[in-house]
C-alpha positions in Angstrom: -5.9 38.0 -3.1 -6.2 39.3 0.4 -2.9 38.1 2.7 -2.6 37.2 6.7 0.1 36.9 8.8 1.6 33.4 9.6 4.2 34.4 11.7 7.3 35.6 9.8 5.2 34.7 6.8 2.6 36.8 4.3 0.3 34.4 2.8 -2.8 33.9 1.2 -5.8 34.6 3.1 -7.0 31.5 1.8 -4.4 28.5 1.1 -4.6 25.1 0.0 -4.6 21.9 2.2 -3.0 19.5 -0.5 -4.0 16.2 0.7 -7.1 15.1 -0.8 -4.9 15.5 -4.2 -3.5 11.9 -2.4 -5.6 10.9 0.4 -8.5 10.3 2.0 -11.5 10.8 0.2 -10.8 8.0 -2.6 -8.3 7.1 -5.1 -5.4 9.7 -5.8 -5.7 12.1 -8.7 -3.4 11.7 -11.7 -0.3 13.2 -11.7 -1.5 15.8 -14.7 -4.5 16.2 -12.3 -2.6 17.4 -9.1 -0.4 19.7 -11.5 -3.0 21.1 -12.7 -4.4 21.9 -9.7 -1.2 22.6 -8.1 -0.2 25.2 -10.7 -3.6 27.0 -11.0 -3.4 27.8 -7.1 -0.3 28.9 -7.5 -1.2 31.1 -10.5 -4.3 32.8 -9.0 -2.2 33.9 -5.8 -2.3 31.2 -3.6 1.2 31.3 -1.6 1.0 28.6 1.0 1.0 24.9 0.3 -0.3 22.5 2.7 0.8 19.1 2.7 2.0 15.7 5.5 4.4 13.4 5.1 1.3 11.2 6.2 -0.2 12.0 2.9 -0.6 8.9 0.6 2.7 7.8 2.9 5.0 10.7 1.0 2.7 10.8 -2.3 1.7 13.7 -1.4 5.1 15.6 -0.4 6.5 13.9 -3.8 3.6 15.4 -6.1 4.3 18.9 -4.6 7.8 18.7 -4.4 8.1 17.5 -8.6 5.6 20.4 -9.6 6.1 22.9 -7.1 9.9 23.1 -6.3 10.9 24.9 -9.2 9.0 27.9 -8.3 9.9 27.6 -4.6 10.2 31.5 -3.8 6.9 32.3 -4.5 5.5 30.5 -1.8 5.1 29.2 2.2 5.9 25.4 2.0 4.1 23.6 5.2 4.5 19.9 5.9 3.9 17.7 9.1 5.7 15.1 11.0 4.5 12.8 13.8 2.1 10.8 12.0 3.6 8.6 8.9 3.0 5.4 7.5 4.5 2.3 8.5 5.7 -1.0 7.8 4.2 -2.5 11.0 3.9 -5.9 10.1 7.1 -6.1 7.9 4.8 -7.4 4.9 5.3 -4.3 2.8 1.8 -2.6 4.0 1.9 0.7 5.3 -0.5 1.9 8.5 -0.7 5.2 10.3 1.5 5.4 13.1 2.0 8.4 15.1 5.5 8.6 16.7 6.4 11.8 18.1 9.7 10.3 19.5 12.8 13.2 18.5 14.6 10.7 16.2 11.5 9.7 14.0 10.7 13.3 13.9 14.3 13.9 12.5 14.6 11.3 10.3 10.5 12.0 8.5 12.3 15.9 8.2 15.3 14.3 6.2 12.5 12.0 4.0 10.5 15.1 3.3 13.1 17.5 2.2 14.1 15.2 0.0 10.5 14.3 -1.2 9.6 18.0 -1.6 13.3 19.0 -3.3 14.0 21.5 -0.9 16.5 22.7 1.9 14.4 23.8 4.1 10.6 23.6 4.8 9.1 26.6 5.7 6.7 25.6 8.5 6.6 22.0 10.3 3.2 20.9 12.1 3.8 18.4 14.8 0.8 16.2 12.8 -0.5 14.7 16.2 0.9 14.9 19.8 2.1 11.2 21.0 0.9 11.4 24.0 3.7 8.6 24.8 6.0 11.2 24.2 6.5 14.8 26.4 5.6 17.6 24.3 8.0 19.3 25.4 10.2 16.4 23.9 8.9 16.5 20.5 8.8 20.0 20.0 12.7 20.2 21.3 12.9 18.3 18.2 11.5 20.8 16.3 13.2 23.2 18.0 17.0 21.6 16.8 15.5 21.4 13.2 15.0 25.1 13.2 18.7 25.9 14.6 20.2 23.3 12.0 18.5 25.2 9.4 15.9 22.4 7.9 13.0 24.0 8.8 11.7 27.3 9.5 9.0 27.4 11.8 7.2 25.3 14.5 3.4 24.3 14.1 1.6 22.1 16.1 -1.7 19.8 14.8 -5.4 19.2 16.8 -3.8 20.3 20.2 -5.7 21.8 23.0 -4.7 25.5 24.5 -3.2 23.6 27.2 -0.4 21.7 25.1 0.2 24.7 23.0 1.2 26.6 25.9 3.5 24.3 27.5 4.9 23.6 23.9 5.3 27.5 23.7 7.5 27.6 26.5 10.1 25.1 25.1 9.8 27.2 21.4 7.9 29.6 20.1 4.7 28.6 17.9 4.3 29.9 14.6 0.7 28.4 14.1 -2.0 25.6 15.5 -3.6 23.5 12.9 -7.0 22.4 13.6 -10.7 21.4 12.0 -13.0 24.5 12.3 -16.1 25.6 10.5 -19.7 26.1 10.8 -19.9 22.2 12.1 -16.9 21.7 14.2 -16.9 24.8 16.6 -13.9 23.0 19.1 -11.3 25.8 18.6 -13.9 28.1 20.0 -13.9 26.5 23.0 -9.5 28.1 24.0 -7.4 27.1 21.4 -8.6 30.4 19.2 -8.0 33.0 22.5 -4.7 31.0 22.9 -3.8 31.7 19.8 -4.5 35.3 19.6 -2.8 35.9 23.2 0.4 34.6 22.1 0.4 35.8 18.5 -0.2 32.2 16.8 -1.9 31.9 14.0 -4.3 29.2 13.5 -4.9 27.2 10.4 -8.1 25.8 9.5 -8.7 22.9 8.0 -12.0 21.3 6.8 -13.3 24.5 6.1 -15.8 23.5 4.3 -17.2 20.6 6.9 -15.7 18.2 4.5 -17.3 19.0 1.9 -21.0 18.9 3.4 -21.7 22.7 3.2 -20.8 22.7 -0.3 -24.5 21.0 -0.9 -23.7 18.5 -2.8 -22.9 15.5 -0.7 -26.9 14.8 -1.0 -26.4 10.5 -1.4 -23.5 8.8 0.6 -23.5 5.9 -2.1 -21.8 8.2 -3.9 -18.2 8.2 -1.9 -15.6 6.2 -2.9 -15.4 2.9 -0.8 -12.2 4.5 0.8 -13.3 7.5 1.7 -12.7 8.2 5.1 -16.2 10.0 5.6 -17.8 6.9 5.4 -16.5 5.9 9.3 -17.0 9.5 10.6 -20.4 9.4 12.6 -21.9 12.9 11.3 -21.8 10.7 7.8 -23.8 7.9 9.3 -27.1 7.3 7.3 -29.0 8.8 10.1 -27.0 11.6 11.4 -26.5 12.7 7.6 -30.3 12.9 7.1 -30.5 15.1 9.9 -28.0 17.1 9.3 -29.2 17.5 5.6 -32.2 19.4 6.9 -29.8 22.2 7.9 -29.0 22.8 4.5 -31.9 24.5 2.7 -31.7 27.6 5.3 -28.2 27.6 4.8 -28.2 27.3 0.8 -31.0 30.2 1.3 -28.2 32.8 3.2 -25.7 31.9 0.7 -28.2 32.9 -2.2 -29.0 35.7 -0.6 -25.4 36.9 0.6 -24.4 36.3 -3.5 -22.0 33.7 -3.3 -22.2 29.8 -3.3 -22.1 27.4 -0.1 -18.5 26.8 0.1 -18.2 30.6 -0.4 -20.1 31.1 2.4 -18.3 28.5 4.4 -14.8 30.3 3.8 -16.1 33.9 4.2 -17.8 32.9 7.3 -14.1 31.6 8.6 -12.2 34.9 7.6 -14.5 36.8 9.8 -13.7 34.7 13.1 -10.8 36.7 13.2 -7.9 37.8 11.6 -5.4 34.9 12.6 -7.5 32.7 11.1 -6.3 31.0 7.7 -8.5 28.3 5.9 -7.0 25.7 3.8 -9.5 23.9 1.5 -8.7 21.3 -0.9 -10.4 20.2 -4.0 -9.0 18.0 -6.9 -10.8 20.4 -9.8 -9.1 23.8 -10.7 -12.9 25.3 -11.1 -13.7 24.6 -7.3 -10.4 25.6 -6.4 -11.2 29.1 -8.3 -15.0 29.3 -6.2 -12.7 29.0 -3.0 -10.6 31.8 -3.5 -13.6 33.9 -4.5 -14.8 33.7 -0.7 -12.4 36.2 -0.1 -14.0 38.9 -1.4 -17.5 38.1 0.3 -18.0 40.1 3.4 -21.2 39.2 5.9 -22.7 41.8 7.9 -23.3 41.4 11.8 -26.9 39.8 10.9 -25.9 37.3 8.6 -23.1 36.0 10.7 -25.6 35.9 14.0 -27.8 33.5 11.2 -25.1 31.0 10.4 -24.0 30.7 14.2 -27.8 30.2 15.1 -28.7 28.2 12.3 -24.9 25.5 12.4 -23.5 24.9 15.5 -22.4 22.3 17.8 -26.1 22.1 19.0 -27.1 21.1 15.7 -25.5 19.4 14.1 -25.8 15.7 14.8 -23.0 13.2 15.7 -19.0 13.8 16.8 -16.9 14.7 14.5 -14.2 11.4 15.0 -15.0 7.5 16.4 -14.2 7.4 19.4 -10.7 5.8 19.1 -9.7 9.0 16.4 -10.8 11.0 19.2 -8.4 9.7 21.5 -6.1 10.4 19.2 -6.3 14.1 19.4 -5.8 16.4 21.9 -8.4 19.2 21.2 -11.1 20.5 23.9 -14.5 18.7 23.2 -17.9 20.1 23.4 
């Protein structure tokens, strides 16, 4: 396994974003499942976990914390705040809510430690800025959290350079969380120089475009009715079709390169820089294995001018969000 810097942290070149084990792209894995899973990435080098308390609404931080807390020195435990579930309506149904307010943020810390059977959390995302809230309130926050010893480090989630600056001047920034890959090119726009200038590493999640540059997301029909890629526009029947026609060139580089699509995906990343650490997820321990094999692809100057040719913001049809998640975040548009 090849490592990258996360602040004060080594950690796997490629990590693991934990939350489809729970959430979002249909119903939640088995327990067994996410164990296994869990426990594989662990055993083939993986040293930073990903995970939310917005995940399955603490699902997620509970699976991690029951299989991964015993072996809690071998690895970078990241978790989120800002965007939880809630009892809205007070009929027992939980909805997203972000809430970046100080005390929610403490009192989501106190429910996650708990959840994850820890004393301290290694690295806490700011999920979503509420832009009700002063960032410089929220990540004050954060900033008490890290002198009362409950977490570690500060990240922030799908923030624009601008934030991240004025957020760095209350505490440092350990890293920015954000969607890039081949399809979702945002971070190119400042949030990546920002991050380099001021030593941030930047998380990338997505990777993989959701799945899409793996190649087999051919027939929509075939997600779960609650899978969240079913609302995104570049999933719509139409935008899909034309974004399927960008596959066969790309299936033909990956072929060519030796590795699979996702491979390519991933190895493509770890060439954008050397801050830059994707976190793919994947319910199957086999796929999780194909992942962690990107690391040892390397693309020459050629190949890399290809993919940016061939995927990019130009050409790839239809926004990443709706409109109303795209309010939600703070990141530079096209």
């Amino acid at each position: 396994m090849e490592y990258r810097q996360l602040g004060p942290f080594s950690v796997s070149a490629i990590s693991l974003g934990c939350m489809n084990l729970s959430h979002a792209y249909g119903a939640p894995v088995s327990a067994e499942q996410g164990e296994r899973v869990l426990l594989a990435a662990l055993d083939a080098g993986v040293t930073m976990f990903d995970t939310a308390a917005l995940y399955g609404f603490g699902a997620n931080e509970t699976l991690v914390g029951n299989v991964l807390s015993r072996h809690r020195s071998r690895f970078t435990l990241a978790s989120k705040c800002g965007m939880t579930g809630v009892d809205v309506a007070g009929d027992g149904k939980l909805v997203r809510v972000i809430d970046g307010r100080p005390e929610t943020i403490r009192a989501t810390c106190e429910a996650a430690l708990k959840r994850l059977k820890t004393d301290v959390i290694d690295l806490y995302y700011l999920h979503r800025w509420d832009k009700q809230v002063p960032i410089e309130d929220s990540v004050g926050a954060l900033a008490e959290l890290v002198a009362a010893g409950k977490i570690r480090t500060i990240g922030l989630s799908e923030v624009s350079a601008a934030t991240l600056r004025r957020a760095y001047a209350v505490h440092p920034v350990t890293a920015v969380q954000t969607e890039y890959s081949l399809w979702t090119r945002n971070p190119e726009i400042g949030v990546l120089d920002a991050c380099r200038e001021l030593g941030v590493a930047f998380v990338a999640f997505s990777p993989v475009a959701r799945g899409f540059l793996c190649g087999g997301l051919q027939d929509l029909n075939t997600l779960d009715a609650k899978d969240i890629r079913r609302s995104m526009p570049r999933f719509q029947p139409g935008n899909h079709a034309a974004n399927l026609k960008l596959l066969p060139a790309y299936q033909a580089i990956a072929q060519e390169a030796g590795c699979t699509p996702a491979q390519l995906a991933l190895a493509w990343l770890l060439h954008q820089g050397e801050h830059i650490i994707p976190i793919p997820g994947t319910t199957r321990v086999e796929h999780l294995h194909e992942d962690l094999g990107a690391v040892n692809i390397s693309l020459g100057a050629d190949t890399l001018q290809r993919l940016n040719a061939l995927i990019n913001e130009k050409t790839v049809a239809g926004n990443r969000y709706t409109d109303q998640a795209s309010r939600e975040v703070d990141t530079e548009s096209f």
